[in-house]
N, C-alpha and C positions, 0 to 999 in steps of 0.2 A: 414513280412510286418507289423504285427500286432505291434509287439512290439516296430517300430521305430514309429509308430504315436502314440504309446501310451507315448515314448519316448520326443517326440517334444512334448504334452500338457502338459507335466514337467517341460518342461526346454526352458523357453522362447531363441528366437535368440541370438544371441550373438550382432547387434549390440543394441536390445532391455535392456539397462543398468536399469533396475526398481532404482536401488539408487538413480543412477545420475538422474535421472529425476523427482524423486520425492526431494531430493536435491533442486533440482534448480526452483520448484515449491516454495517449501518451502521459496527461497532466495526472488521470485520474490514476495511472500505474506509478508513477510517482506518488502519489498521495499516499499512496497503498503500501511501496515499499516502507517509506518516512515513518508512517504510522508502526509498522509489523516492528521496526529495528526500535523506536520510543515503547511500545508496548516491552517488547524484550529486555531493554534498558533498565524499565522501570521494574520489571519482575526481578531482573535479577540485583536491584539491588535494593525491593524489600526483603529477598532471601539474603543479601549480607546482612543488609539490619536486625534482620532476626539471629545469625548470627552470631553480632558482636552483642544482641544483647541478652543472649542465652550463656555466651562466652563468660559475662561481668555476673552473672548469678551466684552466689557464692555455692559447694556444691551441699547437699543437704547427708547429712551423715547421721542417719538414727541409727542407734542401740538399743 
């Protein structure tokens, strides 16, 4: 008896895959960075486009 539990805290289950899961941890933290730096990307350069297109306004000068 001893030895098959000493057995199982060895040898995780079999459908327990440590690779595969740490794999696809790894994929999904990937996914995550990609995404944060495209998000980023993308903010900062509708803040130039607003920019350059508040820059071309000609400026308004009432009297």
């Amino acid at each position: 008896m001893q030895n098959r539990s000493n057995d199982q805290i060895n040898h995780p289950p079999q459908w327990l895959n440590l690779k595969l899961i740490v794999s696809a941890i790894e994929t999904v933290q990937d996914l995550i960075v990609i995404s944060v730096c495209i998000i980023g990307w993308f903010c900062f350069m509708v803040l130039e486009l607003r920019e350059m297109f508040f820059s071309l306004l000609p400026p308004l000068n009432f009297k």
